[in-house]
C-alpha positions as CSV (number, residue, x, y, z in Angstrom):
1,X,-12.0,61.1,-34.5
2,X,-13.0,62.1,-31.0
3,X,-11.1,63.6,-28.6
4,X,-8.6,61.2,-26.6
5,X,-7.0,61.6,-23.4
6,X,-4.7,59.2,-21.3
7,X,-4.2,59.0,-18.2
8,X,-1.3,56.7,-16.7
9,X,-0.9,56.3,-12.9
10,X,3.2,56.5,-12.1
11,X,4.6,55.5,-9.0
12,X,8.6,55.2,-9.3
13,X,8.6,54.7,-12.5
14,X,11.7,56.8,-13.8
15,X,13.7,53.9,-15.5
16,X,10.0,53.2,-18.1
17,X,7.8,56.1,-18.5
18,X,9.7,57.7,-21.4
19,X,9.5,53.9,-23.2
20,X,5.7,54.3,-22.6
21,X,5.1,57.8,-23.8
22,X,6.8,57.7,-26.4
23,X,5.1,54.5,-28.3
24,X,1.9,56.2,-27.8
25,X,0.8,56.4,-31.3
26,X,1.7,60.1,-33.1
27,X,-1.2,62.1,-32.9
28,X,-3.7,59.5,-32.0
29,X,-4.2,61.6,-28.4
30,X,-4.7,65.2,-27.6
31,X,-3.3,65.1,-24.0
32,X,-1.2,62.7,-21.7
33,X,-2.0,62.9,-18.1
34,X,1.2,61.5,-16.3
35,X,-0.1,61.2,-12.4
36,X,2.9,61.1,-9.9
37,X,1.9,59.4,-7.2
38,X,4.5,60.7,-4.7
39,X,7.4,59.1,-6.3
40,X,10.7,59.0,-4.9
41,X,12.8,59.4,-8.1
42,X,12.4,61.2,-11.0
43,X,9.1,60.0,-12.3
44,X,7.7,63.3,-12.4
45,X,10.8,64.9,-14.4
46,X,11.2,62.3,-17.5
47,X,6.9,62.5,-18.1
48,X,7.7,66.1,-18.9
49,X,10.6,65.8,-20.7
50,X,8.9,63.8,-22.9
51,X,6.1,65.4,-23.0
52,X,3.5,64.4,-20.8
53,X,1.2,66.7,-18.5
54,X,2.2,65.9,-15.2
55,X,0.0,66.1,-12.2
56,X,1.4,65.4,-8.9
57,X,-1.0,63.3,-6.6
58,X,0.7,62.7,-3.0
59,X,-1.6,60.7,-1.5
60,X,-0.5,57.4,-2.5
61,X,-2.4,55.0,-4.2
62,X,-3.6,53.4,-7.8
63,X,-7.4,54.7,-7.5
64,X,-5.8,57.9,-5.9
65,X,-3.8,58.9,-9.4
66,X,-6.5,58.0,-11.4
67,X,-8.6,59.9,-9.7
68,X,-6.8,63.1,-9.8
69,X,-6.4,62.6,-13.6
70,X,-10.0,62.4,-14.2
71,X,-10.8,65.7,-12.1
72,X,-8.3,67.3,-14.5
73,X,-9.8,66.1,-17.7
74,X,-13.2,66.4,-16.4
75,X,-12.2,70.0,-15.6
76,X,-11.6,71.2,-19.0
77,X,-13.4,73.5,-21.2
78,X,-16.2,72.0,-23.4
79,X,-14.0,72.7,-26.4
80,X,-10.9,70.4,-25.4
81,X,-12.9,68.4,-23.2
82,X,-11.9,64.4,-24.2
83,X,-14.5,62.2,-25.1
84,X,-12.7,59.3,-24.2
85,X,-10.0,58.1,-21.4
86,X,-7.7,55.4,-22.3
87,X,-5.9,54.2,-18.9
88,X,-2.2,52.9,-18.9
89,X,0.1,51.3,-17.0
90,X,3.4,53.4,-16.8
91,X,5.9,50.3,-16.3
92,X,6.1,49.8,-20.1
93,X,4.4,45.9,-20.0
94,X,1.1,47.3,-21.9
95,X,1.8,48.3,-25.3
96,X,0.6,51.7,-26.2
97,X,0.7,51.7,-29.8
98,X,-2.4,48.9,-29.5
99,X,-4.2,52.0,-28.4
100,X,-6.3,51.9,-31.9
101,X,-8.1,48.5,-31.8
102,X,-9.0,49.6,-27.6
103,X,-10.8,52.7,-28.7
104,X,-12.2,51.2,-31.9
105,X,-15.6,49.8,-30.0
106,X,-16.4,53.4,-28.6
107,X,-15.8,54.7,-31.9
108,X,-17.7,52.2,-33.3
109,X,-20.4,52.7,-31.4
110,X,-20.5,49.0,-30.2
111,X,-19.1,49.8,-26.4
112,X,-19.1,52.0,-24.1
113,X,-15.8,50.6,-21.7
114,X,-13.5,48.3,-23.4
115,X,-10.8,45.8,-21.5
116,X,-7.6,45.5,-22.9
117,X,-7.8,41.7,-21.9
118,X,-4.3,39.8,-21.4
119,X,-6.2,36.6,-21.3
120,X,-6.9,36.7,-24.4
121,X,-3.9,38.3,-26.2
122,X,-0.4,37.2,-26.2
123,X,1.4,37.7,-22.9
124,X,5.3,37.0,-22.4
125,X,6.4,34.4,-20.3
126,X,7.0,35.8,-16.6
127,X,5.1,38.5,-17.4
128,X,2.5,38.2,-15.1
129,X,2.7,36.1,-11.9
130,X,0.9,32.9,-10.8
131,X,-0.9,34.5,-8.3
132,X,-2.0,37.9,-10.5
133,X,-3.1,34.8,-13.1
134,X,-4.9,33.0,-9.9
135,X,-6.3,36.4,-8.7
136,X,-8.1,37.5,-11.8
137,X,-9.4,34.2,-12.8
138,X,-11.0,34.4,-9.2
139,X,-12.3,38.2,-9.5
140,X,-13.7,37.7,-13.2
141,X,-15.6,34.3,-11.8
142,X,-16.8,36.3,-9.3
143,X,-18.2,39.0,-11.2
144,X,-20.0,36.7,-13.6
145,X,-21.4,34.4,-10.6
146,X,-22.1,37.6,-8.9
147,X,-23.5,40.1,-12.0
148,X,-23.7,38.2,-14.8
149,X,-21.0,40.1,-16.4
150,X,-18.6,38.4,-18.6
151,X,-14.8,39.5,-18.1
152,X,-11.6,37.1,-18.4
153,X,-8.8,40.2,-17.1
154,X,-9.0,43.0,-14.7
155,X,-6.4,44.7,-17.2
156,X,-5.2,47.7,-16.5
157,X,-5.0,49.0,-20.3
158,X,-8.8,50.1,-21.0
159,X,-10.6,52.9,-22.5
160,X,-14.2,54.1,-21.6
161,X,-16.1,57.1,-22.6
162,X,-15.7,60.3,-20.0
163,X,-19.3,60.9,-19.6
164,X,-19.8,57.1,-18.3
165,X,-17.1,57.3,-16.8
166,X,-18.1,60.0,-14.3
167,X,-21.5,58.0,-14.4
168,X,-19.8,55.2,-12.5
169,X,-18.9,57.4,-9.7
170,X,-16.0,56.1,-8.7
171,X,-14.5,55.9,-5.4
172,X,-11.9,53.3,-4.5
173,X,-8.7,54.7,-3.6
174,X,-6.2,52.1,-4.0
175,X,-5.9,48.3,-5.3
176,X,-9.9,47.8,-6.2
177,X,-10.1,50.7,-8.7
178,X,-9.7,48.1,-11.8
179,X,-12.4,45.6,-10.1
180,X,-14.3,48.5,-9.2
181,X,-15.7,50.1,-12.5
182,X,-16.2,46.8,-13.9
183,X,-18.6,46.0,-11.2
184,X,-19.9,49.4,-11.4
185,X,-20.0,49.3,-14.9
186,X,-21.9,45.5,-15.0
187,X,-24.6,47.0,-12.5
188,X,-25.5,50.0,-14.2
189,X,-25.5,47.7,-17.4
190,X,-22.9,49.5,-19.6
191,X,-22.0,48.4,-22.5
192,X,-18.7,46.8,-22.6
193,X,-16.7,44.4,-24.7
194,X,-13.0,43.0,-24.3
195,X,-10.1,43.1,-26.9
196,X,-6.9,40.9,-26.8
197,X,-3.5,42.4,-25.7
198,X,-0.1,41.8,-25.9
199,X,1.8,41.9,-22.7
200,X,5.5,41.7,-21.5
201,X,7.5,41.8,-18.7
202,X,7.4,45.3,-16.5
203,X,10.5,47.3,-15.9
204,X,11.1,47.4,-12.7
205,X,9.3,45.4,-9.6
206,X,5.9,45.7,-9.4
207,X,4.7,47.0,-6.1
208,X,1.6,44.9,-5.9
209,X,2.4,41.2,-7.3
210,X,6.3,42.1,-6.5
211,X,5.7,41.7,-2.5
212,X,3.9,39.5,-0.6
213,X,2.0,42.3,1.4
214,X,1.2,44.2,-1.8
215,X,-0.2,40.8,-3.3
216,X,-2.4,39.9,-0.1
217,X,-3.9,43.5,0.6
218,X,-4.6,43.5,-3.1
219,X,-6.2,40.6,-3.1
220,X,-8.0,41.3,0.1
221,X,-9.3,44.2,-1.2
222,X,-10.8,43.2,-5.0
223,X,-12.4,40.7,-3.2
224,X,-14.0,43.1,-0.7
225,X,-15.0,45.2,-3.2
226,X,-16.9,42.5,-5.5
227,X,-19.0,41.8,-2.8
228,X,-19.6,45.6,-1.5
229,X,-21.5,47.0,-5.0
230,X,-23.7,43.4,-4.8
């Protein structure tokens, strides 16, 4: 098996983190990278206690965490060095123990990046909001107008090899990092496949579909970025 690290972006997610940690699969993973994304509560504290590495990243922002976990894994001697990032949500609506069937492409040799796509898995009802379902229709239309690339979910449950993942370069700070590496991906023609998920309801409120600002910048700014890597 290679060598598997995760990395899940955590913004005030005391109350779920634990849930999500803990139904990672047994050893299926060498390292979980907790980023606290300058949480108010004690985010930080339950991801150690169960027994997460926990980076602290206080400049807030999705693309920001993610970030700062992959200077960390990128950072690591070649002996422990992962071979592949899975990223996860830390509000507990992915399901970690699916973790298998996402990294089973790479392993395969088939991909490169999968999607853990809620499109095409089973997804609980109020899981995601009309306007998340409206705005990734939208965005994956978009990409295959725009790149010929052929996405139905700008999921945040993926996995993709380290060494393409640094490839990508990626940049965006905040709510295009998801839209991002799949245009990035599409341009420099990696190879990618999706895989159905199961989704459920977050705990907590999400602090992108959850407010109207957080919806309209996000949307704002996939859009932007679909049409900046053109």
């Amino acid at each position: 098996m290679p060598r598997i690290n995760v990395i899940i972006p955590a913004y005030n997610e005391e109350r779920s983190i634990a849930k999500v940690l803990h139904a990672i699969p047994a050893g299926y993973v060498e390292e979980v990278i907790v980023v606290n994304n300058n949480s108010s509560d004690n985010t930080a504290q339950a991801a150690a206690r169960a027994g997460a590495t926990v980076l602290d990243e206080p400049n807030a922002g999705y693309g920001n965490a993610c970030l700062k976990g992959i200077a960390y894994a990128a950072a690591k001697p070649a002996a422990t060095r992962p071979d592949i990032i899975v990223f996860l949500d830390g509000d507990f609506s992915d399901y970690p123990e699916e973790m298998p069937k996402l990294v089973q492409p790479i392993v395969a040799g088939q991909a490169e990046m999968v999607i853990g796509s809620r499109a095409l898995g089973r997804r609980e009802a109020g899981a995601m909001m009309p306007q998340q379902i409206f705005g990734n229709w939208l965005a994956t239309t978009l990409l295959h107008w725009l790149y010929n690339a052929r996405f139905t979910d700008l999921g945040p449950f993926r996995a993709i090899r380290l060494d393409t993942l640094l490839a990508l370069d990626m940049r965006d700070r905040n709510y295009g990092w998801t839209v991002e590496m799949q245009a990035r991906a599409a341009k420099q023609k990696i190879r990618y496949t999706e895989v159905p998920v199961t989704y459920r309801r977050r705990i907590g409120t999400s602090k992108v579909s959850g407010t109207v600002k957080g919806t309209v910048l996000a949307g704002y700014k996939i859009i932007w970025t679909i049409f900046k890597y053109l």
